[in-house]
N, C-alpha and C positions, 0 to 999 in steps of 0.2 A: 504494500500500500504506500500511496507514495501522498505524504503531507506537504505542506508548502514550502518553498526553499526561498531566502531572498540571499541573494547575491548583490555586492557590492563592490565597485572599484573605481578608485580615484585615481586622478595621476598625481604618486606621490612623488615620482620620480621629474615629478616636469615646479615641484616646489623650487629649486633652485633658479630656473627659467623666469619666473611668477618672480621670485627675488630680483632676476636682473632686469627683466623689464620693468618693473618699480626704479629701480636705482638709473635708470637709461630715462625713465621721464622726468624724475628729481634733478637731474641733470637741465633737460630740456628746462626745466619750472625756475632752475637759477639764474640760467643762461636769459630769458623773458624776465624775469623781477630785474635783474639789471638797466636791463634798456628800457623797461617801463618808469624803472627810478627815473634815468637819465629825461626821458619825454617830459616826465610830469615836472622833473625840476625844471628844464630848460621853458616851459609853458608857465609854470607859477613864477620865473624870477619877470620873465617876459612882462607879465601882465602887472606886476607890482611897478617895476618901472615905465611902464607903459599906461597905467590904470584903468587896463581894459580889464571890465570885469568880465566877459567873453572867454577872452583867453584864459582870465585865471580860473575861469570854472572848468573849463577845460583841462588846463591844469588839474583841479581837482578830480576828475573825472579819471584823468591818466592814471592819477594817483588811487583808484578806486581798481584800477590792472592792477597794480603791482600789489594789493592788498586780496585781488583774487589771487595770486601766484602762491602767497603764504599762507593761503588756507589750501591752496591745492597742493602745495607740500607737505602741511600738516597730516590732509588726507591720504598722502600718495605715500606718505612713511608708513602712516598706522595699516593702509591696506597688505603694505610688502610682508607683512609677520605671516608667519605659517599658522596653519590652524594648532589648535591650544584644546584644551578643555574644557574652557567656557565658549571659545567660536570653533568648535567644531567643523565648519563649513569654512574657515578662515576667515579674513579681516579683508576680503575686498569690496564689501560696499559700503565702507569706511571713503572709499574714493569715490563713489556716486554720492556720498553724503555731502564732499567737499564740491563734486558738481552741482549737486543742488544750489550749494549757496553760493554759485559765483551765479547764477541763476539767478536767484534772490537778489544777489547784488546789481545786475541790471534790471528789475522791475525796480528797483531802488530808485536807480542813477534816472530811470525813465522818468518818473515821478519828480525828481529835480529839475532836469529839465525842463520837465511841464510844468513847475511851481513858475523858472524865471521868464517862461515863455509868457504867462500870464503876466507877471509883473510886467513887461516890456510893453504887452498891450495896454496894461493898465495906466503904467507909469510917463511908458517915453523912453525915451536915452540913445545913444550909440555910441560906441566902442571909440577910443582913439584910433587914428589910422596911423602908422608908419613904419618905416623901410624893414626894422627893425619884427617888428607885427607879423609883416609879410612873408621876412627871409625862417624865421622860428619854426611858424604853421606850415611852411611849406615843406623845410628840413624835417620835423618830427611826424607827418604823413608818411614822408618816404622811411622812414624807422620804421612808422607802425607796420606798415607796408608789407616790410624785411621779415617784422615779427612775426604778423599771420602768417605770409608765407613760410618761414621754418618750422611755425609752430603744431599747423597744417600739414604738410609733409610730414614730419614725428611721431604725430597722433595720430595716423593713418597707418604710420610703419609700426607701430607699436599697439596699434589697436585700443588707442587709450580716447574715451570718454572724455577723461579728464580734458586733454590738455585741447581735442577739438572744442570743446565746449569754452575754455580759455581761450582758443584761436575765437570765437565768434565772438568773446568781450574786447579781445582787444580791435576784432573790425569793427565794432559799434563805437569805438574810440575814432577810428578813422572817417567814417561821417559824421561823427559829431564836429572833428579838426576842421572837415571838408564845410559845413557847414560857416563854421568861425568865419573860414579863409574867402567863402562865398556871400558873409555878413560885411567885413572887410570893403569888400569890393564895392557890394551895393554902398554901403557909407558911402564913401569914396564918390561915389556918382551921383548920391543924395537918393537913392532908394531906401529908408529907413524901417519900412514894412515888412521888407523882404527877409532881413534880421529873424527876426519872430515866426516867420510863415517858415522859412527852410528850419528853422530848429524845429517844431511840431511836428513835421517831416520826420525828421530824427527820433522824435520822442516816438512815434509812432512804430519806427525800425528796428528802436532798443527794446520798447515792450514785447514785442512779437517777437524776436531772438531769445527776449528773456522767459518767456512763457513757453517757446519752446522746450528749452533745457530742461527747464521745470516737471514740465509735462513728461519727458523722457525718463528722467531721474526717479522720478514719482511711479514711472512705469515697474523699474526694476525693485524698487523702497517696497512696492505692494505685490510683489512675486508676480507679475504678469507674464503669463507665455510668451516663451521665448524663442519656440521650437514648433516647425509646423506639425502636427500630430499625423498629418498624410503623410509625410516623408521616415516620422519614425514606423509609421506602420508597412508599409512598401521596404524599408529594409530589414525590417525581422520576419517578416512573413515570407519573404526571400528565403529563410532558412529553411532545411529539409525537416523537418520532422514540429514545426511549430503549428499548432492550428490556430489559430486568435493570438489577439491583442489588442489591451484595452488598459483604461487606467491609467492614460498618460500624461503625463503632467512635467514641466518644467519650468525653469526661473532663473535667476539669474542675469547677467552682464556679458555682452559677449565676450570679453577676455573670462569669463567664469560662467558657462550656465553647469546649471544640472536637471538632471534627467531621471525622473522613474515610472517606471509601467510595469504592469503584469503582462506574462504572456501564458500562453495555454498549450498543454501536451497531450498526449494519451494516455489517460490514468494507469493503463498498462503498462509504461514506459519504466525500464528499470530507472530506479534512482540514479546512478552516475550515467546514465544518459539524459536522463534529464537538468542533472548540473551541468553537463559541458552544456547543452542547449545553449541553458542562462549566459554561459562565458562567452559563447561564442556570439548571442548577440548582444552581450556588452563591448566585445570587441571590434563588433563590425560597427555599432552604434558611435564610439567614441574613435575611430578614425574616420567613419564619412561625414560627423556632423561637429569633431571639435570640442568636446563634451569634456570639463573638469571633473565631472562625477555621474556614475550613471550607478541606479538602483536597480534589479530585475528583480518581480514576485513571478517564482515560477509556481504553475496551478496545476492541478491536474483537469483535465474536460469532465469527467466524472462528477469532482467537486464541483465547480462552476455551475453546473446542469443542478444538482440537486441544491442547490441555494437559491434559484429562480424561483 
């Protein structure tokens, strides 16, 4: 008589891997805090001397990247630990928690915006214009520029959440500059509306990137599927001797999902046929789809049938 079997296998041996890809995007996260320093100071000393408050919100704004970079290092440490006895399932969504809130932190900045956009309708005002104004906004564009791009390329080779989701804070920096540089201008010609109207513009750019992350983040926080269940099922049913499969469930981040489902045998099946069953489609599972962990309940068709 053959009882239920559950099989389990992680890749323990891919922990080291899991360690250097954390330390490869800590990397990236210092290399970006640097030059986000560098924008946000060169934008606030700009605007002090200049007394555009434009620029120096902007400035501030820069300053609001290099304070997502320190939380996504905070996060990108804590994820790198191996699982433990109280995280089990290890410490990586420790790093979706640090995306979340650079998330948070652009519906933040959006909301700032949108406070001085009002003021500006409400109030009046424009920006000092000069040489000076000009050469700053145009230099820390092309920085920002540099940033996403590397940042983007990393995030992509490294499969990291993290530091994409940092790639789209710091291009929300680069429209907001683009904007500054396009307030600038209109001054300059005596368009003074124009100021106010391209920043709402902005505001409108940052919420929607920031809602995005959000929304994502908040996917994996609440274990949303992560794995099409047709695709898990078309490769275990593949197997010779599996009848069914069902019960499938997954979660996780894609540098981490997991995986568990039951699958169903022939009650007649000896027992150590029916454990390689289980191994064998955890091992086909976790090369064709990438899996950190995959669960098998294996059943017998016998059981199953007499519990309907």
């Amino acid at each position: 008589m053959i009882n239920s079997i559950k099989l389990n296998r992680n890749k323990t041996s891919s922990l080291n891997p899991i360690a250097s890809r954390q330390k490869q995007v800590n990397h990236v996260l210092w290399r970006v805090l640097f030059l986000n320093l560098v924008v946000a100071a060169a934008k606030i000393i700009t605007g002090l001397l200049t007394a555009s408050i434009s620029i120096l919100a902007d400035g501030f704004h820069s300053a609001m990247d290099a304070s997502s970079n320190v939380i996504g290092l905070i996060g990108s440490t804590i994820a790198s630990r191996p699982p433990d006895h109280n995280h089990p399932y290890g410490h990586q969504k420790y790093e979706t928690f640090a995306t979340l809130g650079i998330g948070l932190l652009l519906l933040l900045t959006s909301w700032n915006v949108l406070q001085s956009v009002i003021e500006r309708f409400l109030q009046g005002g424009a920006p000092q214009v000069t040489i000076l104004s000009f050469g700053v906004m145009i230099i820390t564009i092309l920085f920002n520029w540099l940033v996403v791009t590397y940042e983007k390329h990393e995030g992509k080779r490294l499969n990291s959440s993290l530091l994409l989701a940092d790639a789209a804070h710091t291009n929300s920096d680069i429209f907001v500059s683009l904007s500054v540089l396009v307030s600038l201008i209109a001054v300059k010609l005596g368009w003074l509306w124009i100021d106010a109207a391209v920043a709402l513009i902005i505001v409108i750019v940052i919420g929607h990137t920031g809602l995005q992350i959000v929304r994502r983040a908040s996917e994996v926080l609440a274990d949303s599927a992560v794995i099409d269940t047709t695709q898990v099922e078309s490769i275990v049913l593949a197997i010779d001797g599996v009848v069914s499969c069902h019960k499938i469930r997954s979660r996780g981040s894609a540098q981490a999902m997991h995986l568990d489902l039951h699958i169903q045998v022939d009650g007649q099946m000896p027992l150590e046929r029916a454990h390689l069953l289980g191994h064998i489609a955890q091992d086909r599972l976790m090369e064709a789809l990438d899996v950190a962990d995959v669960l098998v309940h294996v059943e017998p068709v016998w059981f199953a049938t007499n519990t309907q």
